[in-house]
C-alpha positions as CSV (number, residue, x, y, z in Angstrom):
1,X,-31.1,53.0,-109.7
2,X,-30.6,50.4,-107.0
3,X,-27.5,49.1,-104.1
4,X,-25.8,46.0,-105.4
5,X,-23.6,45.7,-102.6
6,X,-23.8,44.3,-99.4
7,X,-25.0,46.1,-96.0
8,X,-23.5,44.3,-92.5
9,X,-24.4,46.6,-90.0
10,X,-27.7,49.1,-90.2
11,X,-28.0,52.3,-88.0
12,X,-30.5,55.2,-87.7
13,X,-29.3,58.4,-86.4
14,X,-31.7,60.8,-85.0
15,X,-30.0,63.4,-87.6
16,X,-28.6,64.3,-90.5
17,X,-24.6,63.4,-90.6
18,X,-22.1,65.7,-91.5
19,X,-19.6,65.1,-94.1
20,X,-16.6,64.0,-91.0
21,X,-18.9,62.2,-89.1
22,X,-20.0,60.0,-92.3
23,X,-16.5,59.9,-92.7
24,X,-15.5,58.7,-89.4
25,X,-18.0,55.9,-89.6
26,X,-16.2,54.9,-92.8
27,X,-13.0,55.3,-91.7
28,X,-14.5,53.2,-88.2
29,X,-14.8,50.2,-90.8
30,X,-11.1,49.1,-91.1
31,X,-11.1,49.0,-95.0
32,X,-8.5,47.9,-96.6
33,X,-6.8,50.2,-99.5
34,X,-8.6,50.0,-102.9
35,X,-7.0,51.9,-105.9
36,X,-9.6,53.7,-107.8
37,X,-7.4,55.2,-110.7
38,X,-4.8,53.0,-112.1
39,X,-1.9,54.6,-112.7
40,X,-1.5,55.1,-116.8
41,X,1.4,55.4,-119.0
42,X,3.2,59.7,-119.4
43,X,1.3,61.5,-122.1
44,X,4.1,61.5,-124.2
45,X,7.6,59.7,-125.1
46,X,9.7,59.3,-122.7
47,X,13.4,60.8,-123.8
48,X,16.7,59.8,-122.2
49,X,17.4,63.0,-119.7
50,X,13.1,63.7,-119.7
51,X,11.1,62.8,-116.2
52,X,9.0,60.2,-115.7
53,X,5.7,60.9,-113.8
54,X,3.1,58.5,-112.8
55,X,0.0,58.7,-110.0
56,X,-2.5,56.9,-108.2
57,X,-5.4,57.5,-106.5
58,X,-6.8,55.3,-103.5
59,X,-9.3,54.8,-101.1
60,X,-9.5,53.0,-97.3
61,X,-8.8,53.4,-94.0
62,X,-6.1,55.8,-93.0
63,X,-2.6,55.6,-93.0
64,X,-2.3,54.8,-96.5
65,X,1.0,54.2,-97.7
66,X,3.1,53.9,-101.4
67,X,5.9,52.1,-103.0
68,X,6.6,52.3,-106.2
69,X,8.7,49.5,-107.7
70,X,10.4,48.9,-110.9
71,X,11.0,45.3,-112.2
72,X,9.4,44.2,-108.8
73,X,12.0,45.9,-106.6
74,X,10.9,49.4,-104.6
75,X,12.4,52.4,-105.9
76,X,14.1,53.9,-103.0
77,X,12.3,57.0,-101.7
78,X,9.3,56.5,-104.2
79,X,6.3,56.5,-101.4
80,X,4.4,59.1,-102.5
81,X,0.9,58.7,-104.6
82,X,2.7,60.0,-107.7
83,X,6.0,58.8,-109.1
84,X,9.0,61.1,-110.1
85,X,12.1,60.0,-111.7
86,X,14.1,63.4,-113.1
87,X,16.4,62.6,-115.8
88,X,15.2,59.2,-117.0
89,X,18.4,56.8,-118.6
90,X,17.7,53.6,-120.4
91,X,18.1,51.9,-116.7
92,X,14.7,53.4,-115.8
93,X,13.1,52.0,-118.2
94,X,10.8,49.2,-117.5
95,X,7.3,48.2,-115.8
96,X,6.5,49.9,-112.9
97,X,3.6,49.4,-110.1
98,X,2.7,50.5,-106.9
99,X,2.0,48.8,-103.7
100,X,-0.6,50.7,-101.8
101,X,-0.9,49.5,-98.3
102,X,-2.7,50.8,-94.9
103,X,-2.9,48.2,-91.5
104,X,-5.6,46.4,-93.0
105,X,-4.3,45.1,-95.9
106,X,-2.9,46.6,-99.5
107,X,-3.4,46.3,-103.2
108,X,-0.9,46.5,-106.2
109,X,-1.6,48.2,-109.2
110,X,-1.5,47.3,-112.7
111,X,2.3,46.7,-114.0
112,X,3.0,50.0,-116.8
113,X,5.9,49.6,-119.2
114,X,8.0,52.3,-119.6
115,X,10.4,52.9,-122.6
116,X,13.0,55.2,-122.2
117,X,14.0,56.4,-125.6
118,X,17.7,57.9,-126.7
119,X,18.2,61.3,-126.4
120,X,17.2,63.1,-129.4
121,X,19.9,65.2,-131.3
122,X,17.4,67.8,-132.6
123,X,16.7,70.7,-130.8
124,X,12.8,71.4,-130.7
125,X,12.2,74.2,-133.8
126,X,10.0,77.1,-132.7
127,X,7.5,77.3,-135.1
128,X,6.2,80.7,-133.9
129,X,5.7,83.4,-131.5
130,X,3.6,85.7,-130.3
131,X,4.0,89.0,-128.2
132,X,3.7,93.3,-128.2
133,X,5.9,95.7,-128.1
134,X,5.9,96.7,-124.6
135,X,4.6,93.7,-122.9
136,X,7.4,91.8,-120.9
137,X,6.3,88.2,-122.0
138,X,6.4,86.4,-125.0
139,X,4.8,83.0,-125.9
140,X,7.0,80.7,-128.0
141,X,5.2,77.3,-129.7
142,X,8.1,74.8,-131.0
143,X,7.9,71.9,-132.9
144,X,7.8,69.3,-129.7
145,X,7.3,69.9,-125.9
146,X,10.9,71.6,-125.2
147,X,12.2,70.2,-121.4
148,X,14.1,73.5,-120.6
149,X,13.1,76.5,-118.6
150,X,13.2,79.6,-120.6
151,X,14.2,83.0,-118.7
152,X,13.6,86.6,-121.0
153,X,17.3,88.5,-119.5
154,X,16.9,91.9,-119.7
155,X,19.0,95.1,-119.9
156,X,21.2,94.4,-122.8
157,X,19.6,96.5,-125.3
158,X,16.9,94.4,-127.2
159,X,17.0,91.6,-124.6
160,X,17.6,88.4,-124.7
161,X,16.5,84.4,-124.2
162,X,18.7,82.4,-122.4
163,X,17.9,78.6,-121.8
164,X,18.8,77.0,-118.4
């Protein structure tokens, strides 16, 4: 193995550095922000009514900061390293980036195109369960990833499953 890049400045310290003081020497360097993991498309469709969640991961000289933008335009709000749209509609859908920037310059990621697809009539099927007598939880497996929280209500008799 062997250094490809370039070195501008060489110092020898009469010790070993600790992890913040390599750190602030890195830091000392006024790098500009580099993105290191592209944001990538959501695991899975994206259904009318389903969020939409994106990230990025970058590196440089602190204060980094985040815009997301849709279409070009920032998403009001969106400056955070991951991306949240609750209750996507067909207007969210589109390509989507991110404008990482510090005082030393910035970098924009790689456009993503989103498709937000129409609400699906079916209801996700459970295809089984699994639990004991006794135990207070129960593990349910459906047909699809469900997007509801499930709460087990008891006190009326057997119990019961109500969806919120």
């Amino acid at each position: 193995d062997y250094f490809l890049g370039s070195i501008d400045e060489v110092a020898v310290f009469p010790k070993s550095l600790t992890a913040s003081e390599v750190l602030s020497l890195y830091y000392g360097a006024d790098i500009a922000p580099v993105i290191s993991s592209q944001p990538a498309l959501p695991a899975r469709p994206v259904y009318a009514g389903y969020t939409i969640s994106m990230s990025v991961t970058a590196a440089g000289t602190p204060p980094i900061s985040y815009q997301w933008r849709r279409g070009g335009k920032a998403i009001t709000g969106q400056t955070a390293a991951t991306l949240v749209v609750p209750g996507a509609t067909a207007a969210d859908a589109g390509g989507y980036d991110v404008v990482v920037s510090n005082p030393y310059g910035s970098a924009t990621s790689t456009n993503i195109i989103v498709a937000v697809l129409p609400a699906d009539g079916v209801a996700p099927v459970a295809q089984y369960a699994a639990g004991q007598p006794g135990f207070d939880k129960v593990r349910i497996w459906f047909s699809k990833p469900p997007q509801y929280d499930f709460v087990w209500v008891a006190g009326s008799g057997s119990g019961r499953l109500k969806v919120r």
